[in-house]
C-alpha positions, 0 to 999 in steps of 0.5 A, spaced: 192 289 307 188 283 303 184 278 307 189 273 310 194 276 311 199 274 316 199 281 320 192 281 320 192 277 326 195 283 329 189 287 328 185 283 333 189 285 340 191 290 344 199 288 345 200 291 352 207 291 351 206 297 345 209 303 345 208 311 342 214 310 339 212 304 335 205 307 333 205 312 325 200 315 323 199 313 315 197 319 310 196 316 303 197 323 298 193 321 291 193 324 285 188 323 279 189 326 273 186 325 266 192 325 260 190 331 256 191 327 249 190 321 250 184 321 255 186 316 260 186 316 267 192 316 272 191 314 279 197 314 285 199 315 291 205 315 296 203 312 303 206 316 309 208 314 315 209 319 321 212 317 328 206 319 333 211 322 338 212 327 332 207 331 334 207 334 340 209 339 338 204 341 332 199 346 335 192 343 336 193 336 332 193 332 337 187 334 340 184 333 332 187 327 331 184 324 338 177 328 334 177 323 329 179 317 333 174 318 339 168 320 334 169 318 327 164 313 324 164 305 327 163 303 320 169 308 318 175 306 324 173 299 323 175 300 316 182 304 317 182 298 322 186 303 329 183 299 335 189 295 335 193 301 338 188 305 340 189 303 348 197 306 347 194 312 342 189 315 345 193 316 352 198 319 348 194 324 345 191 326 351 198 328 354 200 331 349 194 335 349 195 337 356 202 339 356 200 344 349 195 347 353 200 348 360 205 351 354 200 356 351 200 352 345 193 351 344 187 354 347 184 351 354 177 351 352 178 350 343 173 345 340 177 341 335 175 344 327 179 344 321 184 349 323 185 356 319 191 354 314 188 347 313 193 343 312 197 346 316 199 347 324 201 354 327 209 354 326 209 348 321 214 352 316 219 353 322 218 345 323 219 343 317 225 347 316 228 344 323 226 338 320 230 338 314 237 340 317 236 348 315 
């Protein structure tokens, strides 16, 4: 958001009334191409918005996002600018890590890694087609 602006305010509290159910996680997708005849650049992207309460059932990302959030970079969590929810999230996280491991979801003692089918989770497909009314 530009410097200024009027929900920047936001960003320097931690509301105690916050709730999961009113956290996203946001996912730019990008492209950058270069026109074949005329050379030019092309750049766009399409921000994502996803409830953080939807991955509770999405093998291992809780535990992953949790990674990020707790051992990313100073400099780089300052700039994605996630203090402000961190109080509500975290927990969250954890929950949902616990509650994977007592399902059998995910390995008690399993390290935080890029998972084997990158981007996805284990039983993405059948979550998706659930998630879209199939």
């Amino acid at each position: 958001m530009p410097p200024g602006d009027p929900h920047e305010a936001l960003r320097t509290t931690q509301i105690a009334t916050l709730t999961p159910a009113q956290c996203h996680l946001r996912v730019d997708w990008q492209t950058l191409r270069r026109l074949p005849l005329s050379g030019a650049v092309v750049f766009n992207f399409k921000a994502l918005f996803t409830p953080i309460e939807s991955f509770r059932d999405e093998p291992y990302i809780p535990s992953l996002l949790m990674k990020v959030c707790k051992d990313g970079k100073k400099n780089l969590m300052e700039y994605k600018n996630t203090w402000h929810v961190e109080h509500v999230v975290l927990p969250e996280l954890e929950q949902m890590e616990k509650e994977q491991i007592e399902k059998g979801l995910i390995e008690k003692d399993w390290q935080p890694h890029t998972l084997n089918e990158s981007p996805f989770f284990p039983g993405w497909e059948e979550k998706w087609h659930r998630d879209q009314g199939f």
